[in-house]
C-alpha positions as CSV (number, residue, x, y, z in Angstrom):
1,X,114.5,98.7,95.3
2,X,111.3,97.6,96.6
3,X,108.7,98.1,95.5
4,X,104.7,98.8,96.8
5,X,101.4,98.5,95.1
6,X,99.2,101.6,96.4
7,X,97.1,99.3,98.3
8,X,100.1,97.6,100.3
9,X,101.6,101.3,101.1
10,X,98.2,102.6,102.2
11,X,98.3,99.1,104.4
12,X,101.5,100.1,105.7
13,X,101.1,103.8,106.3
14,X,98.2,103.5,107.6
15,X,100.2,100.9,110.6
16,X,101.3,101.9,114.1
17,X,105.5,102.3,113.8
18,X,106.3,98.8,115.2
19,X,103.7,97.3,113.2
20,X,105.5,99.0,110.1
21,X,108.7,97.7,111.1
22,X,107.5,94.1,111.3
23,X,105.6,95.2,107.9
24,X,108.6,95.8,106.0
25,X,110.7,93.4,107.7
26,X,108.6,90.6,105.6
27,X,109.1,93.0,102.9
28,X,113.0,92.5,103.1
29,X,112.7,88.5,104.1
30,X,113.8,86.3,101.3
31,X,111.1,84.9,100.6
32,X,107.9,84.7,98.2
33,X,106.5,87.8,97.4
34,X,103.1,88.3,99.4
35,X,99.9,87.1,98.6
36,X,97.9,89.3,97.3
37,X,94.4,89.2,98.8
38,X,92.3,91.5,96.8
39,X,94.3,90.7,93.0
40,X,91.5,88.9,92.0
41,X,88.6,91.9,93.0
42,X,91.0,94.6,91.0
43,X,90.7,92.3,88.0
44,X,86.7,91.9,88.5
45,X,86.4,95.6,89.0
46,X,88.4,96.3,86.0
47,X,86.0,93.9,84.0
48,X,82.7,95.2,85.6
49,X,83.4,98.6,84.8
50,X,84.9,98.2,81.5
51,X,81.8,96.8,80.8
52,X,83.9,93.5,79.5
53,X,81.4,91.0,82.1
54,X,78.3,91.7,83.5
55,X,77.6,91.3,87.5
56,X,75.9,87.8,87.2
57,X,78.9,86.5,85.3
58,X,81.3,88.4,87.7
59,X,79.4,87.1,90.8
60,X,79.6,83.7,89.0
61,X,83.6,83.9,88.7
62,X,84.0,84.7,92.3
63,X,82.1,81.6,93.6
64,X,85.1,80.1,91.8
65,X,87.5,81.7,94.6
66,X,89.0,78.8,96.6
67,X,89.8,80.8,100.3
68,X,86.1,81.7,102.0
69,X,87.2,84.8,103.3
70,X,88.9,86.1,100.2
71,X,85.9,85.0,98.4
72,X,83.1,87.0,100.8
73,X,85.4,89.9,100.5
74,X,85.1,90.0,96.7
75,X,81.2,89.6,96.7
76,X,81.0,92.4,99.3
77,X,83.5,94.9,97.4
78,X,81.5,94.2,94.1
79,X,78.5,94.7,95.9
80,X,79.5,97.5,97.5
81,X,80.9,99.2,93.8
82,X,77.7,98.3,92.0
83,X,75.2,100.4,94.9
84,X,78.2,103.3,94.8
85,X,77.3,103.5,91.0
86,X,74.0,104.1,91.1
87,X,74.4,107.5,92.6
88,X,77.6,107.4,90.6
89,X,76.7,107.2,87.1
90,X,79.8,109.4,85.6
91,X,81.4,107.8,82.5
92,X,83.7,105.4,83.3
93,X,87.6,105.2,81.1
94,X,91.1,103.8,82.4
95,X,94.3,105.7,83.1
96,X,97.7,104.9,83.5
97,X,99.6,104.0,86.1
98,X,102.2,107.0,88.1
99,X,105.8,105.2,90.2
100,X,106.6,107.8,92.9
101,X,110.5,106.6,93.7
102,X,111.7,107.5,97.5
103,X,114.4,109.9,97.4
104,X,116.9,107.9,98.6
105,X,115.9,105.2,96.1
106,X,114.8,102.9,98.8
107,X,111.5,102.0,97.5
108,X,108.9,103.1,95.0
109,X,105.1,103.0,95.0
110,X,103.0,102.2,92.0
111,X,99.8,104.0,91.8
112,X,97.5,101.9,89.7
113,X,93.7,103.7,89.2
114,X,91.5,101.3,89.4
115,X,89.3,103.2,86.8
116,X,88.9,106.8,85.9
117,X,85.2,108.2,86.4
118,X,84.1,111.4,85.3
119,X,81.9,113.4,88.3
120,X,80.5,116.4,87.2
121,X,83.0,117.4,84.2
122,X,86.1,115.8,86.2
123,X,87.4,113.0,85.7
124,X,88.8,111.6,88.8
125,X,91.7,108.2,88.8
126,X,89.8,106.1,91.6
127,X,92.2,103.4,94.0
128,X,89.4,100.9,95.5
129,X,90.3,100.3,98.8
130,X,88.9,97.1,100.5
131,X,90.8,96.1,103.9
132,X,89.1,95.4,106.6
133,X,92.0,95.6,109.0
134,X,94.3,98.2,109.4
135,X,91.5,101.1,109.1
136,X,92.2,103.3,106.4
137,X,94.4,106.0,107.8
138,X,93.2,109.7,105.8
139,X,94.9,111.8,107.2
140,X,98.2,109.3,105.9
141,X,96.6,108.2,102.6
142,X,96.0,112.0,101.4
143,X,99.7,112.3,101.8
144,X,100.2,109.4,100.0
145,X,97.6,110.5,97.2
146,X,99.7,113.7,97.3
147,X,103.0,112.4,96.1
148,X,101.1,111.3,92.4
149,X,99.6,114.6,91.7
150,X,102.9,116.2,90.1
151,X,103.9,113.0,87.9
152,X,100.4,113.2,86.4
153,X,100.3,116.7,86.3
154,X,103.2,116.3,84.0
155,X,101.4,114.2,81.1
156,X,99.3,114.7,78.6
157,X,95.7,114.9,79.3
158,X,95.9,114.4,83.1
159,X,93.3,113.1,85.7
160,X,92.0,116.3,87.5
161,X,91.8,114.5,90.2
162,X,92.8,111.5,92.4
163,X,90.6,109.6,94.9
164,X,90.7,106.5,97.0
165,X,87.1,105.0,97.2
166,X,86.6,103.5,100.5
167,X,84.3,100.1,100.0
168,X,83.6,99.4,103.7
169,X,82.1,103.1,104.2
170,X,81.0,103.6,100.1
171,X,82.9,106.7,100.9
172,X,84.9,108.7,97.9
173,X,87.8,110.1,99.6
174,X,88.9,113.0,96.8
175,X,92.5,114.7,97.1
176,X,91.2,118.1,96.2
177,X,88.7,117.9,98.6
178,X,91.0,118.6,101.2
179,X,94.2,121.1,102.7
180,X,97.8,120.2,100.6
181,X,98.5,117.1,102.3
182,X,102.2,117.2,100.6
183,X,104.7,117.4,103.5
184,X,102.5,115.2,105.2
185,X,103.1,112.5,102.7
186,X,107.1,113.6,101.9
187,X,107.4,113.0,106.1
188,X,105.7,109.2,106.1
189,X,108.2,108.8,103.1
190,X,111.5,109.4,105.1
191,X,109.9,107.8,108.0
192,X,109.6,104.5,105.5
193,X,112.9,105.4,104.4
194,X,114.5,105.7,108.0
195,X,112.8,102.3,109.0
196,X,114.3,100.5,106.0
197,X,117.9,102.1,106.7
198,X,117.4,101.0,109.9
199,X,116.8,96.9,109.3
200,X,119.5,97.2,106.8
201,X,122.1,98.3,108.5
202,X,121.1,96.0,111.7
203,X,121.3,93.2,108.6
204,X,124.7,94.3,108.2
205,X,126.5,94.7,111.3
206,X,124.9,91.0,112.3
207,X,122.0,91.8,114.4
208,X,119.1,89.5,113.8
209,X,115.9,91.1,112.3
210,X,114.5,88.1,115.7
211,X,116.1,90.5,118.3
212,X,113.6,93.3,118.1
213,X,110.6,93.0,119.6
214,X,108.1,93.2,116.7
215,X,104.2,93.7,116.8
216,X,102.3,91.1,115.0
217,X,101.5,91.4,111.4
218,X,97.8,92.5,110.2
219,X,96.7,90.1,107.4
220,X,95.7,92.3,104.6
């Protein structure tokens, strides 16, 4: 089964059809898994707001950030967090983690919270979200969000919320902010589904993944 970190189903979701295609076609390659550009900014943010490092030792870490554009994207997200605080200033705890599984068992998507803030008396399970390129699809991501809230609903002392927090608009996109988004995101998931069916049964009857015309992949 494969399986998706929020952030790379959001990416992929939030992808014209070919360009998911092509998307999960690397997701199928054998090959290394891919690089994860924003690994190290999840860890900072988890250390900034855990209150384990302060800024001018986090800013510090990331000069240490070999790839230039890796490393200007993590000084703008922290950047970015920090002025979102200030008219932010709810309590800030962790949560864990939700695996939504596909019906079919095709893939599964792990929602990891970044943090878990309290805003006025709710506490809310925040995914940062920091790619610059696709733009972050809501209409897609709610429906994403939206296949979560019954596995927390389930557990003890659940978020009352969840969220994705936009870093290139400072925006705090809220699931409860907006209509039920659930058959939205049940659709996108037998969309995913069909698309994976699809290359794998091509796999098997011999055609080559190189046959289809593919649109090119958007670096995260």
């Amino acid at each position: 089964m494969t399986t998706f970190g929020i952030s790379a189903y959001l990416k992929l979701v939030s992808l014209a059809p070919n360009a998911q295609k092509s998307e999960i076609n690397k997701r199928l390659s054998p090959k290394d898994s891919p690089y994860d550009y924003h690994r190290r900014l999840k860890q900072l943010i988890r250390q900034l707001t855990n209150n384990r490092r302060t800024l001018p030792e986090i800013l510090t870490d990331i000069l240490t950030i070999k790839n230039p554009p890796e490393r200007q994207s993590a000084t703008d997200g922290i950047k970015k967090l920090v002025e979102w605080r200030k008219s932010n200033p709810g309590r800030i705890s962790q949560t864990n983690s939700a695996i939504y599984r596909s019906p079919n068992q095709i893939f599964s998507v792990n929602f990891t919270p970044d943090f878990l803030i309290d805003l006025a008396g709710e506490k809310v399970a925040v995914h940062v979200w920091n790619t610059k390129k696709p733009r972050l699809d809501l209409r897609m991501s709610f429906g994403a969000l939206s296949l979560f809230r019954a596995l927390y609903a389930n557990r003890e002392d659940p978020p009352h919320d969840l969220a994705i927090l936009n870093l290139r608009d400072s925006t705090l996109h809220r699931l409860a902010g907006v209509a039920d988004h659930s058959a939205i995101g049940l659709s996108t998931v037998a969309s995913v589904e069909s698309i994976f069916q699809q290359i794998i049964a091509d796999s098997r009857s011999g055609i080559s993944r190189t046959e289809h015309p593919q649109a090119p992949s958007i670096p995260l």
